[in-house]
C-alpha positions as CSV (number, residue, x, y, z in Angstrom):
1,X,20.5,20.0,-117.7
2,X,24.0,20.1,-117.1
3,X,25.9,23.6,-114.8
4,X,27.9,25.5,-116.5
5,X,31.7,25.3,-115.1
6,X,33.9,27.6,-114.7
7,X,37.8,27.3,-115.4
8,X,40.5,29.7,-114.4
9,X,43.5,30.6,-116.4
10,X,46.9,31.4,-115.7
11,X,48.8,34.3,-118.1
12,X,45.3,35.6,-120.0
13,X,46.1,39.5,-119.9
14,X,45.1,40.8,-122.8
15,X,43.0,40.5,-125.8
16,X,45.2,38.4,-127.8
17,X,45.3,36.5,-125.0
18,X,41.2,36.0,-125.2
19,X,41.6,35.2,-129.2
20,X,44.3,32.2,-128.1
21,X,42.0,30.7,-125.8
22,X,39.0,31.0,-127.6
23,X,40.7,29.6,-130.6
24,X,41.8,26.9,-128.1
25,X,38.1,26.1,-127.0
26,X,36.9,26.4,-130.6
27,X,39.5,23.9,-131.9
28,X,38.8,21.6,-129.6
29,X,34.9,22.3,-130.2
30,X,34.3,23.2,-126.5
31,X,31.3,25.4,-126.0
32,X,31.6,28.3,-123.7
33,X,29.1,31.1,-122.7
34,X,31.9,33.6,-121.5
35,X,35.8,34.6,-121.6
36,X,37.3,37.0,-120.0
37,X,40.5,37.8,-118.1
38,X,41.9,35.1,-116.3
39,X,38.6,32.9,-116.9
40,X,35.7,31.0,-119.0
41,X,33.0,29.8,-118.2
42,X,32.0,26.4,-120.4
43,X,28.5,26.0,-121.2
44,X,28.3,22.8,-119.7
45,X,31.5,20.5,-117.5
46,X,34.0,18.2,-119.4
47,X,35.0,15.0,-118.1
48,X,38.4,13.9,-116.6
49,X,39.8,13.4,-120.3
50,X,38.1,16.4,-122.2
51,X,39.8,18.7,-119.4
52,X,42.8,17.2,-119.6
53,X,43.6,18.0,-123.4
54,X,42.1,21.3,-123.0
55,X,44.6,21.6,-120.2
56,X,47.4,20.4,-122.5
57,X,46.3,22.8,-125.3
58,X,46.0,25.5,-123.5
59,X,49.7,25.0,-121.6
60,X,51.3,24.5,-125.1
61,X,49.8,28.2,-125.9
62,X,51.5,29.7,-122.8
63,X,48.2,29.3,-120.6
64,X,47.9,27.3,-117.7
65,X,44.7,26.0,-115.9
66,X,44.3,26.8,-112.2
67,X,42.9,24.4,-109.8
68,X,43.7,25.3,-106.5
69,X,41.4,27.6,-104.9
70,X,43.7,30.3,-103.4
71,X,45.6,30.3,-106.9
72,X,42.4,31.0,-108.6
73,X,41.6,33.8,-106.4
74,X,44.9,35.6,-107.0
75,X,44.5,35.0,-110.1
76,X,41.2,36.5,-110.7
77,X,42.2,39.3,-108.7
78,X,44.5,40.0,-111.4
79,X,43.0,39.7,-113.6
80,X,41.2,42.3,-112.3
81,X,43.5,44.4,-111.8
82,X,44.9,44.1,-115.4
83,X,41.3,44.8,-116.9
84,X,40.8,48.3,-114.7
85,X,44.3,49.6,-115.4
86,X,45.2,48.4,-119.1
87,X,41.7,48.1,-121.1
88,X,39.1,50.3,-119.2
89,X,39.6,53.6,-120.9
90,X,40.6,57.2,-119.3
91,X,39.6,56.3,-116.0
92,X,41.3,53.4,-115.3
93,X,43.6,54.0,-113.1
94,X,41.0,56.3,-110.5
95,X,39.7,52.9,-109.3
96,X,39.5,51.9,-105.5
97,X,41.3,49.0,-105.5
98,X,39.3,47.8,-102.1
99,X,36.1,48.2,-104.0
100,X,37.4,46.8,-107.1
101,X,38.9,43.3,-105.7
102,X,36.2,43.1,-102.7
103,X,32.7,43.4,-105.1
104,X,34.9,41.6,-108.2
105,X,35.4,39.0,-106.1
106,X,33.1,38.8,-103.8
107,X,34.9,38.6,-100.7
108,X,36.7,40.3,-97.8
109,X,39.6,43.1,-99.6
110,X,41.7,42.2,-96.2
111,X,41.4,38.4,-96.8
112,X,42.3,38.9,-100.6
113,X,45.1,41.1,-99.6
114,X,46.6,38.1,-97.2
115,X,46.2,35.6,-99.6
116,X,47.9,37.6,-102.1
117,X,51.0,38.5,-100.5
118,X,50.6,34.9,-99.1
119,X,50.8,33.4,-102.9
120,X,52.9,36.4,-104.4
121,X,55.2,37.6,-102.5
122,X,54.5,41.4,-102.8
123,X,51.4,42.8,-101.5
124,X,48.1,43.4,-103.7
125,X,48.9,47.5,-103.4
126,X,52.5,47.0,-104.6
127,X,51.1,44.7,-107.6
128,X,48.7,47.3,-108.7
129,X,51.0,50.3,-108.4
130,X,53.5,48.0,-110.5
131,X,50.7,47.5,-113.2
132,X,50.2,51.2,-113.3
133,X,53.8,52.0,-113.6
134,X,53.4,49.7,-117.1
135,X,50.8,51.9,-118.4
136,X,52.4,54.8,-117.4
137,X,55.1,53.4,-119.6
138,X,52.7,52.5,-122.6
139,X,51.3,56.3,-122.5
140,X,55.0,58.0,-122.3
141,X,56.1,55.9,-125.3
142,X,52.8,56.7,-127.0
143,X,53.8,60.5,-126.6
144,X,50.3,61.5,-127.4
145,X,49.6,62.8,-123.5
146,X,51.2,64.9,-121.3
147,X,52.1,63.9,-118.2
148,X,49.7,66.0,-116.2
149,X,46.9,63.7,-118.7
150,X,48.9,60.5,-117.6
151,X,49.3,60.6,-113.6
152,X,45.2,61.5,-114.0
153,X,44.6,58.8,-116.3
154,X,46.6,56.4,-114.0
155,X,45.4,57.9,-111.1
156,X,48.2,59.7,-109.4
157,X,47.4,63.1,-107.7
158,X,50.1,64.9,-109.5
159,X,52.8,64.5,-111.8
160,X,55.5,64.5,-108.8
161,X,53.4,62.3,-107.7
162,X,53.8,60.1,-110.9
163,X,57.3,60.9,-111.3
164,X,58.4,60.0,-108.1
165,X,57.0,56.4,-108.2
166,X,58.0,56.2,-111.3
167,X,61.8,56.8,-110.6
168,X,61.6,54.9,-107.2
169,X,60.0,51.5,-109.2
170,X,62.3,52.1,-112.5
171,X,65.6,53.9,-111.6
172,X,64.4,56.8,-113.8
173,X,62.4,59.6,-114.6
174,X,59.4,59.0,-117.2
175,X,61.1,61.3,-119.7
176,X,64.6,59.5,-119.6
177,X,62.0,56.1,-119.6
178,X,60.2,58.2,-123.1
179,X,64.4,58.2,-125.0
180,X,64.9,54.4,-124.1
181,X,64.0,51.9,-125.9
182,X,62.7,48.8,-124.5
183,X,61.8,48.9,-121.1
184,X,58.5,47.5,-120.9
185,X,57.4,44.0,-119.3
186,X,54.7,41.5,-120.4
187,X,51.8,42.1,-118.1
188,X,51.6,38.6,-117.2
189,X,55.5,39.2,-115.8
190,X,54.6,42.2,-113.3
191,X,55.1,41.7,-109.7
């Protein structure tokens, strides 16, 4: 019986994202047991030519397949990040980001962390702050919260707190950010 392998994916952060890639694998008739951020795991390996279209597929719907070890670990880990800030409900943003990357992934948060900055360029903290300052964006333009409810939901301790992260990362306060229009980036642009 054959293992089931597991691919990671470059620019899957959101749900549409899952739908593309699943419509991907089901177009190209390519069983799979589970999809989620960043990954899928096939029920059973495809051979050199069989990945290789599924490779081209997926690149011409904006994805990418990630082979290199290091690579695949960043980009699990944000994927992650992206799942616990954007699409885990009202406490997403109280996570412990150690915990979070180091029992997601299985490995040491420090070693993560250096591989990270290694591959990104910013550190892990810095990438996870910059993804929280995107929801905090998506909940200001909602206008259905106040900002007391959104630094909580995002997990800042106050909304000086929020606010002054907020001007430091975007040149402005969250209520100037509420009258502009635009402003937001793709989450698979962050960092």
């Amino acid at each position: 019986m054959d293992q089931p392998q597991r691919l990671i994916i470059r620019n899957m952060v959101c749900d549409r994202c899952r739908a593309a890639v699943r419509q991907v694998l089901d177009d190209r008739h390519v069983p799979w047991t589970h999809l989620d951020l960043g990954e899928v795991e096939l029920a059973r390996p495809l051979d050199g030519p069989a990945l290789d279209g599924l490779r081209e597929d997926l690149r011409q719907a904006g994805f990418d397949l990630v082979d290199d070890r290091t690579a695949q670990l960043i980009v699990r880990a944000k994927g992650l990040i992206i799942e616990a800030i954007h699409h885990s409900g009202p406490t997403a943003g109280r996570v412990k980001l150690s915990t979070l990357l180091g029992q997601g992934l299985g490995r040491d948060y420090s070693s993560i962390g250096a591989a990270f900055s290694q591959v990104e360029g910013i550190t892990v903290e810095q990438y996870f702050l910059l993804q929280r300052i995107e929801r905090v964006k998506e909940l200001v333009r909602y206008g259905d919260l106040t900002l007391s409810e959104i630094a909580d939901r995002t997990g800042f301790s106050s909304v000086a707190h929020l606010s002054a992260q907020f001007k430091k990362l975007t040149g402005m306060t969250p209520t100037a950010f509420k009258d502009l229009s635009g402003g937001r980036l793709p989450l698979d642009r962050v960092g």
